[in-house]
PASEBA-1860 file (N, C-alpha, C; in nm, 3 decimals):
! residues 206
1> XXXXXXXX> 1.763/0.552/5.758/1.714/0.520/5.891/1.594/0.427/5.877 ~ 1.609/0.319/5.937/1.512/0.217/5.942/1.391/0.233/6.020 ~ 1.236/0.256/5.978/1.124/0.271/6.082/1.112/0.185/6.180 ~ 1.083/0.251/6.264/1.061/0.163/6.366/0.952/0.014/6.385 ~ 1.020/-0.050/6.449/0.903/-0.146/6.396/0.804/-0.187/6.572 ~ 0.864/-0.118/6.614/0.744/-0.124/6.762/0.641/-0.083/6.792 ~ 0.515/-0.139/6.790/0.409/-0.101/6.775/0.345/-0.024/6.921 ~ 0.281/0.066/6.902/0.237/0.173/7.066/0.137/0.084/7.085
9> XXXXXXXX> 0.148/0.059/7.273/0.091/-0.013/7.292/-0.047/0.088/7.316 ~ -0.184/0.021/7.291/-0.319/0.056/7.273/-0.339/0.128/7.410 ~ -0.398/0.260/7.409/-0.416/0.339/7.545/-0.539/0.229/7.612 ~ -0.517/0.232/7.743/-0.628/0.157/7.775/-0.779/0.194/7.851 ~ -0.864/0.136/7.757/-0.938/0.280/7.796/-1.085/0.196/7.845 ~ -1.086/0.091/7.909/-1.188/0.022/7.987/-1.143/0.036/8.198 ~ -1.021/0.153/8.162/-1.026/0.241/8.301/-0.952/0.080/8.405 ~ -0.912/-0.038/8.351/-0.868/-0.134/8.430/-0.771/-0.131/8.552
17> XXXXXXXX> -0.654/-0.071/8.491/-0.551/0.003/8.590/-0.598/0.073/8.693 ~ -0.683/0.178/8.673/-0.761/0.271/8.764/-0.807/0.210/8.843 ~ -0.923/0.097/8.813/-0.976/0.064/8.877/-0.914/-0.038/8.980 ~ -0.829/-0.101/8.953/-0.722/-0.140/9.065/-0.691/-0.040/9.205 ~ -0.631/0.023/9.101/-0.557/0.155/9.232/-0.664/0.198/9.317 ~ -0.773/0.223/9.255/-0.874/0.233/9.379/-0.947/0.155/9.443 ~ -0.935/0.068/9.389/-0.979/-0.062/9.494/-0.894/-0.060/9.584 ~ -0.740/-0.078/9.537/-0.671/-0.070/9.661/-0.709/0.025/9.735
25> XXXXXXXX> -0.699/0.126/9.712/-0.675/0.246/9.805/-0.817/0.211/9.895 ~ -0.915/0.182/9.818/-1.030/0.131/9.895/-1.035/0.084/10.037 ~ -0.965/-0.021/9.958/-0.965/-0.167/10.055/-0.850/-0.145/10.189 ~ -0.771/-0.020/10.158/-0.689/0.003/10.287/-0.731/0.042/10.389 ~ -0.892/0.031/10.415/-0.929/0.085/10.561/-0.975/-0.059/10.594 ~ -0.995/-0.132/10.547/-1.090/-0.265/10.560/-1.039/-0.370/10.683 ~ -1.078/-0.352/10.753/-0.993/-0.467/10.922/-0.896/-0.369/10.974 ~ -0.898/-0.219/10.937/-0.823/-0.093/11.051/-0.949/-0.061/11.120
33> XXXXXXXX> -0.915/-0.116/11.284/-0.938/-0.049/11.377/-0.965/0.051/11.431 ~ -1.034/0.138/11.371/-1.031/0.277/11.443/-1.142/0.344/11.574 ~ -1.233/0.264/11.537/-1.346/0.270/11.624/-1.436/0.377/11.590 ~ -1.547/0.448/11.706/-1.627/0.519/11.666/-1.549/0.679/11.623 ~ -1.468/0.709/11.704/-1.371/0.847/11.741/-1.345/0.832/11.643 ~ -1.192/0.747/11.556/-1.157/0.750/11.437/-1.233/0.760/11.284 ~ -1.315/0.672/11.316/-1.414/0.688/11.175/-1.504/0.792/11.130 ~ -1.520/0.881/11.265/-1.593/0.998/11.265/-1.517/1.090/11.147
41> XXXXXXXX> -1.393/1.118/11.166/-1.306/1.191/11.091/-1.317/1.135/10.923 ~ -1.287/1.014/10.928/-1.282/0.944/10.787/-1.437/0.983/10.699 ~ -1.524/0.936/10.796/-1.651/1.008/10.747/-1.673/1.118/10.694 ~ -1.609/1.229/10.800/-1.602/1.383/10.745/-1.540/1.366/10.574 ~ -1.429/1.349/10.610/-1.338/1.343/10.451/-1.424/1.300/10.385 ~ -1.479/1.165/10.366/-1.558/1.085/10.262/-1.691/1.178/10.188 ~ -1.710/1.279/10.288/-1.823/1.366/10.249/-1.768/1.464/10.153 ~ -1.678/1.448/10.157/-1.610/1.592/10.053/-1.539/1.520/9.957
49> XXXXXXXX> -1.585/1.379/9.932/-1.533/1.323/9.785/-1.691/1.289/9.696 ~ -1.613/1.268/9.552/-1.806/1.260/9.433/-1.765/1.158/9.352 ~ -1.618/1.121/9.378/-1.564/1.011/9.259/-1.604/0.897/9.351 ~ -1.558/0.834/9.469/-1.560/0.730/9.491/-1.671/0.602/9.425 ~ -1.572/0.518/9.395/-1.733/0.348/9.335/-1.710/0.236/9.449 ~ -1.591/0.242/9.538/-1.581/0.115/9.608/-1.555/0.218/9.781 ~ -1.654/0.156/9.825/-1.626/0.158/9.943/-1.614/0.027/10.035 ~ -1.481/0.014/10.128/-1.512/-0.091/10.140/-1.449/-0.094/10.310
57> XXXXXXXX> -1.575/-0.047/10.418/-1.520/0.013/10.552/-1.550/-0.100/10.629 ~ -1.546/-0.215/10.622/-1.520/-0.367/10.672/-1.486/-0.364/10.805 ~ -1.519/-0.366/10.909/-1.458/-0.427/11.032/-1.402/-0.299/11.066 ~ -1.380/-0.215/11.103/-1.340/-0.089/11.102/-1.372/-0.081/11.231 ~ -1.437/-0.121/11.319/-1.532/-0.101/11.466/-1.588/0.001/11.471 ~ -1.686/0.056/11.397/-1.753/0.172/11.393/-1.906/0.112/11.465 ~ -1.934/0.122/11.593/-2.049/0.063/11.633/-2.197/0.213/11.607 ~ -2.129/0.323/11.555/-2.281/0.391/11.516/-2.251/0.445/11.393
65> XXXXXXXX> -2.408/0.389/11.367/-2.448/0.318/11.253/-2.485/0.479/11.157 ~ -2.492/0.586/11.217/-2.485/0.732/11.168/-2.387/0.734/11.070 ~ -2.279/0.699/11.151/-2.167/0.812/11.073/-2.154/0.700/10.905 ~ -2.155/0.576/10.958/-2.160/0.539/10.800/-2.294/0.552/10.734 ~ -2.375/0.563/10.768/-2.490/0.617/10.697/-2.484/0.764/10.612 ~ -2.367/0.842/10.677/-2.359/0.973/10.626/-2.240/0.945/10.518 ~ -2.129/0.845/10.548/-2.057/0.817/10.433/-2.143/0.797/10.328 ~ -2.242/0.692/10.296/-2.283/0.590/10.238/-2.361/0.682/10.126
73> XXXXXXXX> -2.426/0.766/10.242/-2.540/0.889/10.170/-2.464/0.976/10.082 ~ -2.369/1.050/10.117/-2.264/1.139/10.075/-2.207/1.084/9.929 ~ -2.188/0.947/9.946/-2.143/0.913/9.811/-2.235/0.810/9.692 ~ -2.355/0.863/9.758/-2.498/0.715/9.676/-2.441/0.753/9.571 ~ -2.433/0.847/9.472/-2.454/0.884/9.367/-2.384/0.787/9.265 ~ -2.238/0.753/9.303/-2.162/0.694/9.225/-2.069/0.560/9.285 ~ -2.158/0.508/9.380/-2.132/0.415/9.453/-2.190/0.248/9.367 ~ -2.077/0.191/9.357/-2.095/0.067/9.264/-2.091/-0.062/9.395
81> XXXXXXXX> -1.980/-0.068/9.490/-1.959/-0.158/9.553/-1.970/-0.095/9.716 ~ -2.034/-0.192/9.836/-2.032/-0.073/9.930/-1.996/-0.223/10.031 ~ -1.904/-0.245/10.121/-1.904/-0.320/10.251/-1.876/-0.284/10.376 ~ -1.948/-0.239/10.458/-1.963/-0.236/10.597/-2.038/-0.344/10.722 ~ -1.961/-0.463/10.628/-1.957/-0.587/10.725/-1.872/-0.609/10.839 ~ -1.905/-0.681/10.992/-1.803/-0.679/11.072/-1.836/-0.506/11.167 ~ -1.915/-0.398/11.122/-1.914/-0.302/11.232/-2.021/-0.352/11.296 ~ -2.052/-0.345/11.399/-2.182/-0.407/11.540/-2.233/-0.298/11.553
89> XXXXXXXX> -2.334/-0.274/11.469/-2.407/-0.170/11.468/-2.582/-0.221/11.540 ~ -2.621/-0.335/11.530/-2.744/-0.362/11.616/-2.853/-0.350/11.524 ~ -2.958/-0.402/11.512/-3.072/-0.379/11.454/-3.098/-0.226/11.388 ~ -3.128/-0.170/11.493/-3.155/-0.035/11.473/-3.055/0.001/11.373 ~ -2.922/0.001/11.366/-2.835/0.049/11.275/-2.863/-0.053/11.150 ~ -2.882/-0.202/11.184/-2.894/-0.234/11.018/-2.997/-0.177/10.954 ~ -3.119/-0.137/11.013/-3.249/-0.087/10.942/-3.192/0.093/10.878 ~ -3.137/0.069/10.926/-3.050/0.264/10.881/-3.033/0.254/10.777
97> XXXXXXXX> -2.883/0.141/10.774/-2.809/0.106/10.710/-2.882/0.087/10.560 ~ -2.953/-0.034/10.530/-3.030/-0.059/10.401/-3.144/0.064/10.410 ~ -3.150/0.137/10.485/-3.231/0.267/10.418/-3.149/0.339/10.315 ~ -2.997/0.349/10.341/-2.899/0.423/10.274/-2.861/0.367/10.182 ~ -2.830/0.210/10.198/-2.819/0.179/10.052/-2.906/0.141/9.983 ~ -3.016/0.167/10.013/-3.150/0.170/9.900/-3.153/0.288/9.799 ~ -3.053/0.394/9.857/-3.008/0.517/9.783/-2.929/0.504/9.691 ~ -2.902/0.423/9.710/-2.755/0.364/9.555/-2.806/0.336/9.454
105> XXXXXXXX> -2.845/0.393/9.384/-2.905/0.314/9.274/-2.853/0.247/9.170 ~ -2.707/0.257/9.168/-2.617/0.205/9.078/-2.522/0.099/9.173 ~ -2.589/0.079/9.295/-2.489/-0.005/9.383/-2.491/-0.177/9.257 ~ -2.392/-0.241/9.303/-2.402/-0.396/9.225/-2.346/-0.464/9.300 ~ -2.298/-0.423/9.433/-2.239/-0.555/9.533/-2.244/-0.466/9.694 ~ -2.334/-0.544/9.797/-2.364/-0.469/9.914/-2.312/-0.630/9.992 ~ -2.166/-0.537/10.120/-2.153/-0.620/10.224/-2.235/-0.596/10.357 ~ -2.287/-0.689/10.437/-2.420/-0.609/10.515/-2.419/-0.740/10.625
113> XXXXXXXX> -2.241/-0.848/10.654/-2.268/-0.956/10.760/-2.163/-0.895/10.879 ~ -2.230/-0.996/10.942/-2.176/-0.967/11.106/-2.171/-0.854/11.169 ~ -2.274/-0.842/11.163/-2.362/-0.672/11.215/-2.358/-0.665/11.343 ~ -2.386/-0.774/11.401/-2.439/-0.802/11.542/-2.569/-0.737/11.565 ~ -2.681/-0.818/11.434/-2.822/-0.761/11.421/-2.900/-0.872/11.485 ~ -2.882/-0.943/11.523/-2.991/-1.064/11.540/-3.123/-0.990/11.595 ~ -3.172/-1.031/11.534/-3.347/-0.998/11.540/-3.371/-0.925/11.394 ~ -3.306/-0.901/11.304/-3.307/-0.792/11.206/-3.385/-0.837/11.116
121> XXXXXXXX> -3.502/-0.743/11.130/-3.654/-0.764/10.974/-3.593/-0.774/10.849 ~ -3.663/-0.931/10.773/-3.601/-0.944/10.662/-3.676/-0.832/10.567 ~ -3.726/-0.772/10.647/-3.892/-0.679/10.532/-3.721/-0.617/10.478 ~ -3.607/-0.566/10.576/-3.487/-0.430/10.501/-3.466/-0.481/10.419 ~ -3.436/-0.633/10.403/-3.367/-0.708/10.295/-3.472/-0.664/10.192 ~ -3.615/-0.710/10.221/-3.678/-0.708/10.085/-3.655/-0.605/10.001 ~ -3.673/-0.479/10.110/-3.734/-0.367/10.074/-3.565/-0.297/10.032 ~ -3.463/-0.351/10.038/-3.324/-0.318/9.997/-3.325/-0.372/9.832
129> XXXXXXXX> -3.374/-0.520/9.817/-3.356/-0.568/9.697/-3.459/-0.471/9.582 ~ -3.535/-0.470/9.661/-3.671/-0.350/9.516/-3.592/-0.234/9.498 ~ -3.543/-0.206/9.594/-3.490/-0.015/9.558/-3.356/-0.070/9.479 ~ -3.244/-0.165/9.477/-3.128/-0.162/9.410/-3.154/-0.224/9.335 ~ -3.195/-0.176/9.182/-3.214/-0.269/9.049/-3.102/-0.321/8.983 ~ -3.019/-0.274/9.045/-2.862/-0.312/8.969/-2.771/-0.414/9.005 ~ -2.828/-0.464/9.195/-2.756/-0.538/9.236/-2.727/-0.669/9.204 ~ -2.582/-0.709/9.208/-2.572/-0.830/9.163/-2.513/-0.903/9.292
137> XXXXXXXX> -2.497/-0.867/9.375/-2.460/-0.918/9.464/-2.478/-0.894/9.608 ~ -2.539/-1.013/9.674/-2.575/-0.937/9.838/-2.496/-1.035/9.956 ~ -2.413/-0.996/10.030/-2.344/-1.095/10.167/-2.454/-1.015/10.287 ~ -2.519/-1.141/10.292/-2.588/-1.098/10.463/-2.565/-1.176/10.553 ~ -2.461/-1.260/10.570/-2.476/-1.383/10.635/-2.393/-1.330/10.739 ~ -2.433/-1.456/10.876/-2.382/-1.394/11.018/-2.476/-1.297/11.071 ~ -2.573/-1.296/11.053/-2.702/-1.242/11.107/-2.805/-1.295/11.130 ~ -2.851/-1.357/11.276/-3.005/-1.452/11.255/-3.076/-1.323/11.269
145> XXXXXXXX> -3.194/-1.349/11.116/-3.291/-1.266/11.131/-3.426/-1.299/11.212 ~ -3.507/-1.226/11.210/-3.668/-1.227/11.306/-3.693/-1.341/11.215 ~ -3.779/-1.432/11.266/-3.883/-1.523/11.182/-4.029/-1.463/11.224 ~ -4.094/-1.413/11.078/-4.215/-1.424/11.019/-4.241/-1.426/10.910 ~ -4.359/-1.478/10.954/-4.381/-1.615/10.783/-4.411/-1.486/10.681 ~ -4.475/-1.439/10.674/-4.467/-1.284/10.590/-4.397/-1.240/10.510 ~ -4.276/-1.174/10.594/-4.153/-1.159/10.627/-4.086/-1.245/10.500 ~ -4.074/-1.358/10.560/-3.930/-1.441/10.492/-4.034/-1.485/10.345
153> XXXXXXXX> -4.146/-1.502/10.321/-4.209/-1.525/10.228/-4.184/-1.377/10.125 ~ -4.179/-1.251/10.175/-4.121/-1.178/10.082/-4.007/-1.160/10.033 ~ -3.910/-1.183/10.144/-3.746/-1.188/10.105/-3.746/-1.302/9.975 ~ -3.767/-1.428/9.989/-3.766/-1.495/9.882/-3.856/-1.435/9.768 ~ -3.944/-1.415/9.771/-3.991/-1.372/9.674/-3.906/-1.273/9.566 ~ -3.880/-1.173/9.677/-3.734/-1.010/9.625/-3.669/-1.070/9.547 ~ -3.604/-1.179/9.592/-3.516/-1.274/9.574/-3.505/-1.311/9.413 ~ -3.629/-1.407/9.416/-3.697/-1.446/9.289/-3.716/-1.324/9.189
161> XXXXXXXX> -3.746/-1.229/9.223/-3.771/-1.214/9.103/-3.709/-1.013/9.086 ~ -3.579/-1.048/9.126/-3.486/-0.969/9.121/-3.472/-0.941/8.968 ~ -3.442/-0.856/8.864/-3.386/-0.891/8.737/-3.221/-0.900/8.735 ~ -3.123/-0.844/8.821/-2.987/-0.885/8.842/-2.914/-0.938/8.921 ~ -2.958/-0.968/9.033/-2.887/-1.039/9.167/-2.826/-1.175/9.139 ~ -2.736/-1.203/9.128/-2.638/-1.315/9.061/-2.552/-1.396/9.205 ~ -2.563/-1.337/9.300/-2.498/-1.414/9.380/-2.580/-1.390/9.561 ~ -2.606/-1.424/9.633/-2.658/-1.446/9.758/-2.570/-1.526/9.894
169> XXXXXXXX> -2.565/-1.438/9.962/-2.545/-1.508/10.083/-2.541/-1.508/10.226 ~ -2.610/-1.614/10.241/-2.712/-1.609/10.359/-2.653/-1.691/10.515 ~ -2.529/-1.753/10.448/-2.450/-1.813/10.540/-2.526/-1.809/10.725 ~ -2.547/-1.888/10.816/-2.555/-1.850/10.961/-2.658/-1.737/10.984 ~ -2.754/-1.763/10.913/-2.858/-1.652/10.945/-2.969/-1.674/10.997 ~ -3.004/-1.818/11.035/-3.073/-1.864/11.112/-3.203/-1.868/11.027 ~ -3.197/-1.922/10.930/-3.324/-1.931/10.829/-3.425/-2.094/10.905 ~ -3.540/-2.040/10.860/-3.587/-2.170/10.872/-3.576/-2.291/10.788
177> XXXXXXXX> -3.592/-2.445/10.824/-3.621/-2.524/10.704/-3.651/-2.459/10.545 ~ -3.798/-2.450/10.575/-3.897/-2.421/10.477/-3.844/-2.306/10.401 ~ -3.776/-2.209/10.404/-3.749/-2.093/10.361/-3.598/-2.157/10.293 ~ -3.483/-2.212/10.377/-3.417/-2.232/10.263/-3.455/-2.359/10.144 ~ -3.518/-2.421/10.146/-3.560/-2.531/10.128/-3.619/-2.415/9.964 ~ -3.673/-2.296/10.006/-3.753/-2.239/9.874/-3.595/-2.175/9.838 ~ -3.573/-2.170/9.881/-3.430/-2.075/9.877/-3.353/-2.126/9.742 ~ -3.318/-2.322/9.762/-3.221/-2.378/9.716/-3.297/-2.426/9.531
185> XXXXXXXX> -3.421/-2.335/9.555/-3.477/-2.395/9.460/-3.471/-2.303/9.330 ~ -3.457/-2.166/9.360/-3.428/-2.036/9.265/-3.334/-2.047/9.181 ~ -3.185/-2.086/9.251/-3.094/-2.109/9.100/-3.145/-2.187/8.981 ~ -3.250/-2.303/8.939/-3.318/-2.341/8.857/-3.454/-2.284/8.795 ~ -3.498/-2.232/8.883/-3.606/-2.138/8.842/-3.575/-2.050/8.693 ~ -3.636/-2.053/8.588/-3.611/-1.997/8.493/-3.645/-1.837/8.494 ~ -3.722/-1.784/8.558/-3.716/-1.707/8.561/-3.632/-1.582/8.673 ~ -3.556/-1.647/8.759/-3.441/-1.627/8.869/-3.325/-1.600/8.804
193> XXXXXXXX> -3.251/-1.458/8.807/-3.116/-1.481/8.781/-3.005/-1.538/8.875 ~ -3.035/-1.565/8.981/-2.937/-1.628/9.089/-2.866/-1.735/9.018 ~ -2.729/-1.718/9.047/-2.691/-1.853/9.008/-2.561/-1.867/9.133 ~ -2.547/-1.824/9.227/-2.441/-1.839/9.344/-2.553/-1.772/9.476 ~ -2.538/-1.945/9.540/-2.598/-1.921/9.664/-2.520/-1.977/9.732 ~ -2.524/-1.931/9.882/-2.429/-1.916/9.969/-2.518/-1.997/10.088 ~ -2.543/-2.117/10.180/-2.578/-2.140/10.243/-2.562/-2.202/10.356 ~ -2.436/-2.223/10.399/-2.361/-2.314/10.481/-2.405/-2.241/10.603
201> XXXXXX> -2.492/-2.375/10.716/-2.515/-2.292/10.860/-2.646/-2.203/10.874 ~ -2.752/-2.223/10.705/-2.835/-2.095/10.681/-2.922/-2.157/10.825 ~ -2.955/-2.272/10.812/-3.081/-2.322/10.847/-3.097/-2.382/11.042 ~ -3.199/-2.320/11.098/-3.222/-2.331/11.266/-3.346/-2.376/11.257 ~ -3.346/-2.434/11.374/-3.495/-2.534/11.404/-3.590/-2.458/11.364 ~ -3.703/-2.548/11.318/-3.808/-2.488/11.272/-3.925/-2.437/11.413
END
């Protein structure tokens, strides 16, 4: 009897497959409709899971800003990717919102546009980028924020001198001149890890 000559293929053990399947499974609530009634329930469930890394409750029409705050909280622990872009949650809910994911401490990609925040303090942004040391990635765009000089002088700053944030975007957010103008200047900055900025539409009269 001749040995076989087929070699077993290598178990795979950087979890790749896995991590597919749950992305998908993720990504199957992402642009479902359910509104505030429906998501209430999904919320419940989400509280009684410890594995989840991707959440990704996109457009969902969840206009209070609670119940994903209680998802968000429920699963900081082991939360890698989080998007709840597209629910119209209002100021008040975005300031919630980056309270909760300031709890992530292992977050590395936060979706956080088309909130329907306009007026929204860039201080959350700042004060979002100091608490997530891990993040590499932030979508805020589709939100004009408050202008003060303060304010947007710290966001850039966060910005600057992030040690992992690799990608930004600020798309339609009603930035001033002067602010993106410091903005476009960080991907060269040697001491900036940014290297993907997002700016199309950032910039409104000064």
């Amino acid at each position: 009897v001749r040995p076989s000559t087929r070699t077993r293929r290598a178990p795979c053990l950087d979890g790749t497959r896995t991590a597919q399947r749950q992305r998908q499974r993720a990504n199957a609530l992402t642009g479902l409709v359910m509104g505030v009634v429906g998501f209430a329930g999904v919320s419940a469930a989400l509280q009684q899971c410890r594995n989840v890394r991707i959440l990704n409750v996109a457009c969902v029409g969840c206009s209070d800003a609670d119940l994903l705050v209680s998802a968000i909280t429920a699963l900081a622990i082991g939360l890698e990717e989080v998007d709840v872009s597209g629910n119209h949650v209002g100021v008040p809910g975005f300031r919630a919102l980056c309270g909760a994911l300031g709890e992530c401490e292992g977050v590395r990609s936060i979706g956080l546009s088309a909130m329907q925040a306009s007026g929204a303090p860039m201080s959350a942004l700042s004060e979002l980028l100091q608490r997530c040391g891990r993040l590499r990635a932030l979508h805020v765009h589709w939100n004009v924020y408050a202008f003060r000089g303060a304010e947007e002088n710290g966001f850039v700053r966060a910005v600057r001198v992030h040690g992992a944030l690799r990608a930004l975007s600020v798309c339609k957010a009603g930035f001033r001149e002067r602010v993106v103008s410091r903005l476009c200047l960080l991907p060269a900055d040697p001491e900036c890890e940014l290297v993907r900025l997002y700016l199309c539409g950032a910039t409104t009269a000064a």
